[in-house]
TORLOLUM-349360 format. One record per residue (C-alpha): y, z, x; residue number from 1. Coordinates in steps of 0.5 Angstrom, whole numbers, plus 500, padded with zeros to 3 digits. Layout:
> Y; Z; X; NUM
...
! end
This chain:
> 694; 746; 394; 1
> 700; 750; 396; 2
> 703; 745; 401; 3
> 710; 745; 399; 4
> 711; 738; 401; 5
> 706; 736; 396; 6
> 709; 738; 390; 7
> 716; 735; 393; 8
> 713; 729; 392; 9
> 709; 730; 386; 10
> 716; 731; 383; 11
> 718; 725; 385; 12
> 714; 722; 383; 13
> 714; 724; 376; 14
> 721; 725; 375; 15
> 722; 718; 377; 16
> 720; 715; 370; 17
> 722; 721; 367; 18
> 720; 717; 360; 19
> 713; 715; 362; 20
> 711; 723; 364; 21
> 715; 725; 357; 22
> 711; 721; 353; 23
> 704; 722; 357; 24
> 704; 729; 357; 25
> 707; 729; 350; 26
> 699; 725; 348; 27
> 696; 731; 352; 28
> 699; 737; 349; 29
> 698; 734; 342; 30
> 692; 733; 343; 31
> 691; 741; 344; 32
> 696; 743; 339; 33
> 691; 739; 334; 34
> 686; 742; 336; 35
> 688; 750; 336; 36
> 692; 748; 330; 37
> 686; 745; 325; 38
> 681; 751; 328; 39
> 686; 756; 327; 40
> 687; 752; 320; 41
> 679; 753; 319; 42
> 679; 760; 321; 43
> 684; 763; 316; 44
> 680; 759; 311; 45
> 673; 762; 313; 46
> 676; 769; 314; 47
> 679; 769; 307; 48
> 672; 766; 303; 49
> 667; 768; 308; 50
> 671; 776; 308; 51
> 670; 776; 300; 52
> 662; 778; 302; 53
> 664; 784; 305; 54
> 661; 790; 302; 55
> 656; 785; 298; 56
> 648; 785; 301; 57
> 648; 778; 302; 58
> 640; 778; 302; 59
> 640; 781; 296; 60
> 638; 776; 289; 61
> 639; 778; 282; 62
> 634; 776; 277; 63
> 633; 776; 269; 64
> 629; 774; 263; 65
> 631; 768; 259; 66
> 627; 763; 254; 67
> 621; 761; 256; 68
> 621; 754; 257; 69
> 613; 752; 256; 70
> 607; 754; 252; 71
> 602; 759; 255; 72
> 597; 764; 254; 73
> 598; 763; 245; 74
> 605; 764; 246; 75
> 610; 758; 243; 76
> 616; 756; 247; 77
> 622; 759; 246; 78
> 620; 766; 247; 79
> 624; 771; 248; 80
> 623; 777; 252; 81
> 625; 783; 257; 82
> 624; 785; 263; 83
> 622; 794; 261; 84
> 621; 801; 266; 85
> 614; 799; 267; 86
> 617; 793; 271; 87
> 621; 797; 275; 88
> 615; 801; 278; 89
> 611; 795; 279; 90
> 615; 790; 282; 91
> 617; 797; 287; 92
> 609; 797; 289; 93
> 607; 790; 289; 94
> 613; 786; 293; 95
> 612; 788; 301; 96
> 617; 784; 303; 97
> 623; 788; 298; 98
> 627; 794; 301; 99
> 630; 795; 294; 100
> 629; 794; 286; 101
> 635; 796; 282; 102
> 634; 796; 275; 103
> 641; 794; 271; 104
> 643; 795; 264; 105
> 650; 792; 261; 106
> 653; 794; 254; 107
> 653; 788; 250; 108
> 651; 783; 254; 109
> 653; 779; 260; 110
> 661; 779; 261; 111
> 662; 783; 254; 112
> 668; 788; 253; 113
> 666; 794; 250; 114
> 672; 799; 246; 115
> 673; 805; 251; 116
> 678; 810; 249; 117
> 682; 816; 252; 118
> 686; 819; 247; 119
> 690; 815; 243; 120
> 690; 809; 249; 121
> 683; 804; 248; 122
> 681; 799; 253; 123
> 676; 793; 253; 124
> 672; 794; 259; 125
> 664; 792; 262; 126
> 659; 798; 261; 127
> 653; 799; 266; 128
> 647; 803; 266; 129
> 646; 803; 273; 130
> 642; 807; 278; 131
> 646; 810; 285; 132
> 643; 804; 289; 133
> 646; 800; 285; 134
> 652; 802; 290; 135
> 648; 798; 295; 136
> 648; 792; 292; 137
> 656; 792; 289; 138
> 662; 791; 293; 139
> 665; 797; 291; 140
> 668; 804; 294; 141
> 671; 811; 291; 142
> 677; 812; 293; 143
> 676; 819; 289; 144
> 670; 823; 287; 145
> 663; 821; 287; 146
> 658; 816; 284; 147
> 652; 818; 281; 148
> 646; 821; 284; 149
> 638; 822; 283; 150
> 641; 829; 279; 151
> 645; 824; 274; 152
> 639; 820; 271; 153
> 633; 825; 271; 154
> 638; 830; 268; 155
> 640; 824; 263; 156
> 648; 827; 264; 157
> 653; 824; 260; 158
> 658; 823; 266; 159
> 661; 815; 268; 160
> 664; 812; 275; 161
> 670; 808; 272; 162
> 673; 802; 276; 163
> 681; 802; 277; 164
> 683; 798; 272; 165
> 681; 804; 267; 166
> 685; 808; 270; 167
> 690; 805; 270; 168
> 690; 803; 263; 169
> 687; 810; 260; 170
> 689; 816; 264; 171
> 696; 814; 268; 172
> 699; 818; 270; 173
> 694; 823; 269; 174
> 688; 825; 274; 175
> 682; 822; 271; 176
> 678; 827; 274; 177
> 674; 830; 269; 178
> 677; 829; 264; 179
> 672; 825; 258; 180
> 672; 818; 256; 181
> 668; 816; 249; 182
> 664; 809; 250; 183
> 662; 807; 243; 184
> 662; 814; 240; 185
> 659; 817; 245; 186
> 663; 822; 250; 187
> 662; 821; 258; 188
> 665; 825; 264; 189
> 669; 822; 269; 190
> 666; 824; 276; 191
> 668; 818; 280; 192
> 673; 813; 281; 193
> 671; 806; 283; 194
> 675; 801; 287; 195
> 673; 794; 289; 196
> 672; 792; 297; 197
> 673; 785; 297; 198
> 676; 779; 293; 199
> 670; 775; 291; 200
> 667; 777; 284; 201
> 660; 777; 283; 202
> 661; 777; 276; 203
> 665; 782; 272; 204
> 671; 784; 275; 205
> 670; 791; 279; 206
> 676; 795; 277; 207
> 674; 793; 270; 208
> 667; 797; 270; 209
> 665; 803; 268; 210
> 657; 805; 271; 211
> 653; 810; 268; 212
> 646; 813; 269; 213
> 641; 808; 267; 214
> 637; 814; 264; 215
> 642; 816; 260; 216
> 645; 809; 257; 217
> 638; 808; 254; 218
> 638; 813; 250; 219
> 646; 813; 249; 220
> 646; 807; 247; 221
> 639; 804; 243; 222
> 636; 801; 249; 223
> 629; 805; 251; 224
> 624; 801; 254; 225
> 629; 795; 257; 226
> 632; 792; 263; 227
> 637; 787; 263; 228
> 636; 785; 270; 229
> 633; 787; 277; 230
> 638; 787; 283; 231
> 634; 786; 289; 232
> 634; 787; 296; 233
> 630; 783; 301; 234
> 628; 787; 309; 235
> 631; 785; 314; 236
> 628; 778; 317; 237
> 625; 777; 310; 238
> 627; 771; 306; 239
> 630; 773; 300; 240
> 628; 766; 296; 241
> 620; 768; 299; 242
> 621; 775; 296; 243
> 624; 772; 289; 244
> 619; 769; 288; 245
> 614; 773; 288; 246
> 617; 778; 284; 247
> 618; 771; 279; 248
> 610; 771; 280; 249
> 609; 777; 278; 250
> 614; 779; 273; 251
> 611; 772; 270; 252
> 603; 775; 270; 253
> 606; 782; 267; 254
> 609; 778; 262; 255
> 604; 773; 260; 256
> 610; 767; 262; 257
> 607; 760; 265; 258
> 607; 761; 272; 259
> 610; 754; 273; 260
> 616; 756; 268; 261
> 621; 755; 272; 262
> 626; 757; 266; 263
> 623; 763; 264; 264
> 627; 767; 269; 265
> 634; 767; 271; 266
> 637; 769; 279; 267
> 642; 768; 284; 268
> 640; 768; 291; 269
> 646; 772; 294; 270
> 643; 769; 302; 271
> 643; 762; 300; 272
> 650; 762; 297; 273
> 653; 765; 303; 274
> 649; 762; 308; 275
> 652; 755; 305; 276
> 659; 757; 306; 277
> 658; 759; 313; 278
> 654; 752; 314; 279
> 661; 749; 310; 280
> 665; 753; 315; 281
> 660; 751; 322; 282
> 661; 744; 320; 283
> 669; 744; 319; 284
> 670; 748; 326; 285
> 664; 742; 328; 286
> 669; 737; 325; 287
> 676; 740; 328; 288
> 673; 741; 336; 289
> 670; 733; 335; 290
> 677; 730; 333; 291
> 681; 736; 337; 292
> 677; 733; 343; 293
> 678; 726; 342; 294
> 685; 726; 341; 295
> 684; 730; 348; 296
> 680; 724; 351; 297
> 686; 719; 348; 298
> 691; 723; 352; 299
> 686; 725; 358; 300
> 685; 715; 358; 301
> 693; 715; 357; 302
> 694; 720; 364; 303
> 688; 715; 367; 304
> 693; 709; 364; 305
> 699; 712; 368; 306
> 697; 714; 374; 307
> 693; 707; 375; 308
> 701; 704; 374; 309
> 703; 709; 379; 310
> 698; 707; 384; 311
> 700; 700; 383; 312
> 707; 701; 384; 313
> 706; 705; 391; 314
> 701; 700; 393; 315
> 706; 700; 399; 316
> 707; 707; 400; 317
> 700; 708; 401; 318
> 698; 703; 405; 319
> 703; 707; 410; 320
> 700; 713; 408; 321
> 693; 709; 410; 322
> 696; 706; 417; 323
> 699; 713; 419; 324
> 691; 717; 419; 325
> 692; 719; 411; 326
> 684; 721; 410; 327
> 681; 719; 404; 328
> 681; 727; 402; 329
> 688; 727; 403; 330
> 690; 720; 398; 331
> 685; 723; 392; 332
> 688; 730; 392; 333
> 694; 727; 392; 334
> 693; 723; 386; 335
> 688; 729; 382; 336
> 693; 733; 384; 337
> 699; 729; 379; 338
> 694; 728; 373; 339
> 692; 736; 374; 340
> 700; 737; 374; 341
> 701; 733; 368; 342
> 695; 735; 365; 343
> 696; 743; 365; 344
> 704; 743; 363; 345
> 702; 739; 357; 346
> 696; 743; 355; 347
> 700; 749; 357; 348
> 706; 747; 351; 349
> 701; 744; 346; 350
> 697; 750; 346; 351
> 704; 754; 346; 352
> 706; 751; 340; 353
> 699; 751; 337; 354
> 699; 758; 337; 355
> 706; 759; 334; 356
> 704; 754; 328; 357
> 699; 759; 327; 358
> 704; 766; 327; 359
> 708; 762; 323; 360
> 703; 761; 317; 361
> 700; 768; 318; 362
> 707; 770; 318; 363
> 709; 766; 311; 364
> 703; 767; 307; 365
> 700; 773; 309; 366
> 693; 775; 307; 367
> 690; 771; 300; 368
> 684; 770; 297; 369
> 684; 764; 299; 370
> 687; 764; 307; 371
> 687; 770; 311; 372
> 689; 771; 319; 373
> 688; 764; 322; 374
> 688; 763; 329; 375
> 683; 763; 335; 376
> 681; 768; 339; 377
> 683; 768; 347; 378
> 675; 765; 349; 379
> 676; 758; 345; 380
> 683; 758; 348; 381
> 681; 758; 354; 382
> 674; 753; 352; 383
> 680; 748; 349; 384
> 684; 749; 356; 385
> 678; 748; 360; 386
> 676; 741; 357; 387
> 683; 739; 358; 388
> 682; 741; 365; 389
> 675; 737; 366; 390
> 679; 732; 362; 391
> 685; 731; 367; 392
> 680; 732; 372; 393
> 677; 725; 370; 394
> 683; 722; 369; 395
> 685; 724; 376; 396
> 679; 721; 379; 397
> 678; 715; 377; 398
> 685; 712; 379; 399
> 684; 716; 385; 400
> 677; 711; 387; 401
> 682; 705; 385; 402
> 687; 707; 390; 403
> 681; 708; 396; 404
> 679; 702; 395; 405
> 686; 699; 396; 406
> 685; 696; 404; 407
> 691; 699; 407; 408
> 693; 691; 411; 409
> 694; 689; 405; 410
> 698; 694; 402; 411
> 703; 693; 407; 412
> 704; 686; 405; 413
> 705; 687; 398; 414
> 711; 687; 395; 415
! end
């Protein structure tokens, strides 16, 4: 391996097709470079989508009523109806598998804007009846004061957690801390400023909420007695879709809903909706380590190609070597030793170059919604490197055996 005669030689031979080693080594290192380019490509993209769950329970589901779809029980079809505090309780009991049920209201309705004022200055934002578990479920944090607590709903006190596009809309450039907004003419507190964890958005834009007891909405705002939705959280091991279903089936019981309507009740499964992203970003990763490591093999088959050649024009030189007492260990590390050679400088290169495309988009797009920080990690580098090297490993083999099989009398004919 250090024997200085050796890589002489190895040098010789490579440098004196120079066109030949060039173009060889240049199929090898595009190989890795497309490799660690596409998975590096693969990541930025999964970082960026897969990066908008964060602060969101991704074993969570959301469910609602809707209008059922069937006759049951003397009811007609097209019956409206809504989840109510009772529910609360008895989905709370009789869901084994539930680590948390959060009831939800929102003012006007789904993705409505409802006039919130400050002084002379009005906005349109969402407003939420929530309870303080509900922090559990949303991607958000507070950069400043508090959310609701336990305190705020049995005290039924009028006091809202605004987002931050409510502050910068009604109080900048004042401190909204404390002052009191007025929501369809009733006064709230500000104790507590949102802001959102993540880019994704479940729905409404976070910045743009403004959440307020569940208590206390019902009363304020004309809804006693009503639920628009449960957010649902299943235990740890729990599947979510089993764990919806049962609360489906009760609610359907409760409710006098044909159990078999499956139109009676909206949801959306935060757990299946992650985990086909992720399957989407295994199968991309699975796809760009299939083409990267066939375009390894094609360079790895093109350095075969080429040492076969070189061993034909040195058919004479190894005879001599072979007359001269040369063992058959000696000509097969030779041989290896050159495909290795070409193999390591060309990997080296390309996965050099791979890793400069990679800074040079981060560089230029930075940190999006759609791509954040490409790039591969140090143990995939050195997995890619390793099946170059196993690659060239083959690749140095194969010929090797060719150049055993040459009968040394015979070499030293040949022209």
């Amino acid at each position: 391996m250090f024997d200085n005669d050796r890589w002489g030689e190895i040098w010789n031979v490579l440098s004196r097709n120079k066109l030949r080693s060039f173009l060889t080594m240049f199929g090898v290192g595009w190989g890795i470079f497309m490799l660690v380019v596409m998975l590096g490509m693969g990541n930025g993209l999964k970082h960026a989508v897969l990066g908008g769950f964060e602060g969101f329970a991704t074993n969570s589901s959301f469910l609602w009523t809707m209008p059922t779809t069937k006759a049951y029980a003397g009811f007609q079809k097209g019956r409206s109806f809504n989840f109510d505090n009772e529910d609360i309780g008895i989905i709370r009991r009789n869901v084994p598998g539930l680590e948390l049920c959060s009831p939800q209201l929102q003012l006007g309705g789904w993705q409505s804007g409802n006039n919130v004022s400050y002084g002379t200055k009005v906005g349109a934002f969402s407003v939420y009846g929530s309870e303080p578990e509900v922090i559990q479920v949303e991607a958000i944090r507070l950069p400043q004061g508090r959310f609701l607590n336990h305190s705020d709903l049995s005290e039924e006190r009028k006091v809202a957690v605004i987002g931050q596009d409510v502050v910068d809309q009604l109080f900048k450039p004042e401190d909204p801390m404390g002052k009191y907004i007025k929501i369809n003419g009733v006064y709230f507190q500000v104790i507590g400023v949102s802001k959102k964890k993540s880019s994704a958005e479940m729905g409404d834009n976070p910045d743009a909420k403004i959440y307020v007891p569940f208590t206390t909405f019902q009363k304020a705002f004309n809804s006693l007695n009503e639920v628009h939705w449960f957010n649902l959280i299943a235990k740890p091991g729990v599947d979510v879709a089993a764990m919806e279903k049962e609360v489906r089936a009760l609610m359907a019981r409760k409710h006098k809903v044909d159990p078999t309507d499956e139109g009676a009740f909206g949801s959306w499964n935060m757990q299946e909706f992650y985990n086909n992203m992720n399957g989407l970003f295994i199968g991309i990763s699975g796809l760009s380590w299939f083409v990267g490591i066939c375009t390894l093999l094609a360079g790895a088959i093109g350095i075969g190609n080429i040492m076969l050649v070189s061993i034909q024009e040195r058919t004479k030189e190894i005879g001599i070597r072979r007359s001269l007492g040369a063992t058959p260990r000696m000509i097969t590390g030779q041989i290896v030793q050159e495909a290795l050679t070409l193999t390591f400088i060309a990997g080296y290169f390309g996965l050099l170059a791979g890793v400069g495309v990679l800074e040079a988009v981060r560089g230029m797009t930075g940190d999006t919604d759609f791509f954040k920080d490409p790039g591969v990690d140090l143990f995939v580098a050195l997995v890619a490197f390793g099946v170059l090297i196993v690659a060239g490993l083959i690749a140095g083999l194969l010929p090797a055996r060719r150049a055993l099989a040459i009968n040394a009398v015979d070499a030293l004919r040949a022209d």
